[in-house]
Every structure is written in structure tokens, then in C-alpha cells.
C-alpha positions in Angstrom: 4.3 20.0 17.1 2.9 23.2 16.1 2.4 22.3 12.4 0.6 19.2 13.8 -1.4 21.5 15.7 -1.6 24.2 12.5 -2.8 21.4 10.3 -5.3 19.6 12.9 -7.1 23.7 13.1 -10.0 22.8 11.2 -11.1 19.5 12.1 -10.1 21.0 15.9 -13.2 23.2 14.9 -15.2 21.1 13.7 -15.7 19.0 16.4 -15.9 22.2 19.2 -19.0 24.0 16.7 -20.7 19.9 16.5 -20.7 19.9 20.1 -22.1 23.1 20.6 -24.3 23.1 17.3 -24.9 20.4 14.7 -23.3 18.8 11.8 -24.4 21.3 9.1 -23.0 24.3 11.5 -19.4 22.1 12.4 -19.0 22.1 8.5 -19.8 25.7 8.1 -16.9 26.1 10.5 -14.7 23.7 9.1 -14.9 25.1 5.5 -14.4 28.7 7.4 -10.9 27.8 9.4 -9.7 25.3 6.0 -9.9 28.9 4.1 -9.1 31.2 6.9 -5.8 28.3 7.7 -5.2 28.3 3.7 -5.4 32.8 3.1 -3.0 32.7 6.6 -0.3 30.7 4.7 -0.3 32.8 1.8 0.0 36.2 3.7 2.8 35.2 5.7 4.8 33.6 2.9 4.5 30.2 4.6 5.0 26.8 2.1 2.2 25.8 0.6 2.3 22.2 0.4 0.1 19.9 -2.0 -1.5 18.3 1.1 -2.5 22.0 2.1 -4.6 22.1 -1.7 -6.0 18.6 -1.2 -7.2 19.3 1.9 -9.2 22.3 1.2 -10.1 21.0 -2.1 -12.0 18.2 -0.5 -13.3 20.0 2.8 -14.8 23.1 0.5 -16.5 20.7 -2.7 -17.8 18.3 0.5 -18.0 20.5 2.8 -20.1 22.5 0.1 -22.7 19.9 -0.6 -23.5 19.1 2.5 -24.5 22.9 3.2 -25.9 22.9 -0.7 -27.9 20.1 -0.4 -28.8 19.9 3.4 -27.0 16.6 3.1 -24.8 15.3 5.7 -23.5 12.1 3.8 -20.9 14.4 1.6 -19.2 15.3 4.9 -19.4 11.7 5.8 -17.5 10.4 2.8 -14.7 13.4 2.9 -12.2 11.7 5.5 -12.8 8.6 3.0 -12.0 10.7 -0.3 -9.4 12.7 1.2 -7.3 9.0 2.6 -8.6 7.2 -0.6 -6.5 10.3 -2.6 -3.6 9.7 -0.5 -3.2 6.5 -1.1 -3.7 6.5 -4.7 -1.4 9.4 -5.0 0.9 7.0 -3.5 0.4 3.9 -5.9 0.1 6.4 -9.4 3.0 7.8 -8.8 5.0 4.4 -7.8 2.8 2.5 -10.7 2.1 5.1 -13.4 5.2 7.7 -13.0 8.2 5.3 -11.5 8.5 7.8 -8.8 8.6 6.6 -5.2 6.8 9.5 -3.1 7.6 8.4 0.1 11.5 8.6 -1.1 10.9 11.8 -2.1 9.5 12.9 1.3 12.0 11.0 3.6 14.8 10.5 1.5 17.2 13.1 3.0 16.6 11.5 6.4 16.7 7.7 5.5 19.0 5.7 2.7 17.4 2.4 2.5 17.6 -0.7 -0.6 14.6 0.2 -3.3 13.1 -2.3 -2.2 12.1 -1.1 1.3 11.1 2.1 -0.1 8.3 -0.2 -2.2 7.2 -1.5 1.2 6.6 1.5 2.8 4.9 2.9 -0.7 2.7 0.3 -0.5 1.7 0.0 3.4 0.9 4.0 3.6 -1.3 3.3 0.3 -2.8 0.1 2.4 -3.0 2.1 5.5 -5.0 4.7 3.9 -7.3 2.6 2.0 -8.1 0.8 5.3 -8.9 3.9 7.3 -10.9 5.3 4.2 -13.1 1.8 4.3 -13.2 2.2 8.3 -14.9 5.6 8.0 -17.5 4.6 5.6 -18.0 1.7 8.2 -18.7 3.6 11.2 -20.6 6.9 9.0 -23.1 4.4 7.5 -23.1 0.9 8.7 -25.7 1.5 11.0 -24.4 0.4 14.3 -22.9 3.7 15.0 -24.7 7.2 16.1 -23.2 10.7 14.1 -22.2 12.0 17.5 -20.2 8.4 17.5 -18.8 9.7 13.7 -17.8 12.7 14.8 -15.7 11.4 17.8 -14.1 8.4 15.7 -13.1 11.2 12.5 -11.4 13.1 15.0 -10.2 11.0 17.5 -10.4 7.3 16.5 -8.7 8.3 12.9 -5.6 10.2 14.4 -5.2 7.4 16.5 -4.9 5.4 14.2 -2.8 7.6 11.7 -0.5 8.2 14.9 0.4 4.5 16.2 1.0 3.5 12.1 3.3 6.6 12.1 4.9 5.3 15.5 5.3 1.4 13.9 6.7 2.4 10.8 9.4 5.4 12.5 10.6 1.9 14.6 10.5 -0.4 11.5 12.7 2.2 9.7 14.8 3.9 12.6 17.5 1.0 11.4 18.1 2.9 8.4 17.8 6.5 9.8 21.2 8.7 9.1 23.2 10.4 12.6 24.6 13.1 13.1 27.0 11.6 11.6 25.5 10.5 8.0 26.3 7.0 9.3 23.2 4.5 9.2 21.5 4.0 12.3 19.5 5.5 14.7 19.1 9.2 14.7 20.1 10.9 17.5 17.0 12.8 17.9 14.6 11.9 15.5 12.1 14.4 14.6 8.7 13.6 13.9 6.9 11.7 11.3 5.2 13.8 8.9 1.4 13.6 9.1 -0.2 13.5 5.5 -2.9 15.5 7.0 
């Protein structure tokens, strides 16, 4: 729970200096805490995951432009880029390099046929290309107001990343190891992990 927490830091931000400023200030902030979050990691020897890089990657070039150019559609299209990277990470590395990343994350936890491991490949690549598609949707179809944006990036997309988490953990708690090593359920599972 508190590397959910540690990881949610920024967009936490984000939404606090939107509510209390605008959208060009909230990205300021963002960038600010993504770096801050990033320099923190380092100095305490903490693991630097890939998702860590991606994430400030994307927040600092979008981020970046929208300050540069006084634009806010680069911050619009980040939660799109940043899901839309995810998920083709996902499919290049099953498609391109034969190598199942989703086994490689949750393979010490679950033993499952090759075949399920596809499945859930290819659902968390589907999963993220539908949210990336849902955020350009409500950023620029028209029917929804920026304040509206703002609320569904932080709120509506985490609930969306949380219940897919909660329906594929039950889908796969059947092949979940015990305390035991046996298959089945474990005994206290610990949480999914959040590709940020």
C-alpha cells in the first residue's frame, strides 16, 4: 500500500495544485514531485524500476510542452502515451522478443500452461489500449469540461486500472502457489502490482 501510495505522489499533486491553480500550474507540480519522487529513489538506494523511467520520461517531455508551448493538449494525451507504451511494451516483447512480460513479473507467484500466460499478455495490452482511447475521449471529444479530465485521469482511470487488477487476481487466484508451493489459492495474497 505504500508503494501504491509512493507511485500515485505525483498525479496526487497534480490534482490538489489544479484545484487550487490551473492546468499549466498542476503540471508544473507534477513534473516537480515525478523528479523530486525519481532523485528520492536514487538517494536512498531504492529499486529503480523501468516503470519509474517511463513514467518520468513521459510526464517531463509532456509535461514540458505544455509549459513550452502554453499548450494543455500534450498533458491531455500523456495518460494516453504512457498506457499506449504499456501495452505495446507488452505485445513487442510477446510478438517481437518471444518473451512473456507478464511471466516475468508474476511468474514466482503463479505457474500456469503458456497459454494462460498469452491471455493475460494480451488482455493487459487490450486493457491499456482501451483506457488510452478512453482518455483521448473524454480530453477532446467535446462533451466533457477539463475540470471533468482532470477528475476522470485521476479518479475514473485508477478505477478502472483497480477493478481490471481485482478481475484478473480472481481469474488467476486458481493458479496462485501456498504456502505450500501447491497450486491454489494463496493464503494471503498480496497485491496486484500497478503498472503505474
Amino acid at each position: 500500500m505504500k508503494k501504491f501510495l509512493f507511485d500515485l505522489f505525483p498525479l496526487i499533486l497534480f490534482f490538489v495544485a489544479f484545484k487550487f491553480a490551473d492546468i499549466y500550474t498542476a503540471t508544473a507540480v507534477a513534473i516537480i514531485a515525478a523528479v523530486v519522487q525519481f532523485i528520492w529513489l536514487k538517494v536512498t538506494g531504492k529499486t529503480i524500476e523501468a516503470t519509474h523511467w517511463i513514467n518520468l520520461s513521459v510526464i517531463v517531455i509532456f509535461g514540458g510542452a505544455t509549459l513550452f508551448f502554453h499548450n494543455d493538449v500534450f498533458i491531455k494525451w500523456k495518460p494516453t502515451v504512457l498506457y499506449w507504451l504499456f501495452g505495446g511494451i507488452l505485445l513487442v516483447g510477446k510478438w517481437v522478443f518471444k518473451r512473456n512480460l507478464m511471466r516475468k513479473v508474476l511468474g514466482a507467484q503463479i505457474q500456469m500452461p503458456e497459454a494462460i500466460w498469452d491471455k493475460l499478455n494480451l488482455s493487459w495490452a487490450g486493457f491499456f489500449a482501451v483506457s488510452g482511447a478512453l482518455n483521448l475521449y473524454v480530453a477532446f471529444s467535446g462533451q466533457f469540461t477539463e475540470s471533468q479530465w482532470v477528475n476522470f485521469k485521476v479518479f475514473g482511470l485508477m478505477a478502472l486500472l483497480l477493478v481490471f487488477a481485482i478481475a484478473q487476481s480472481i481469474w488467476l487466484s486458481r493458479y496462485m502457489k501456498d504456502e505450500i508451493g501447491q497450486t491454489g489459492v494463496l493464503s494471503s495474497p498480496g497485491e496486484p502490482k500497478e503498472p503505474s
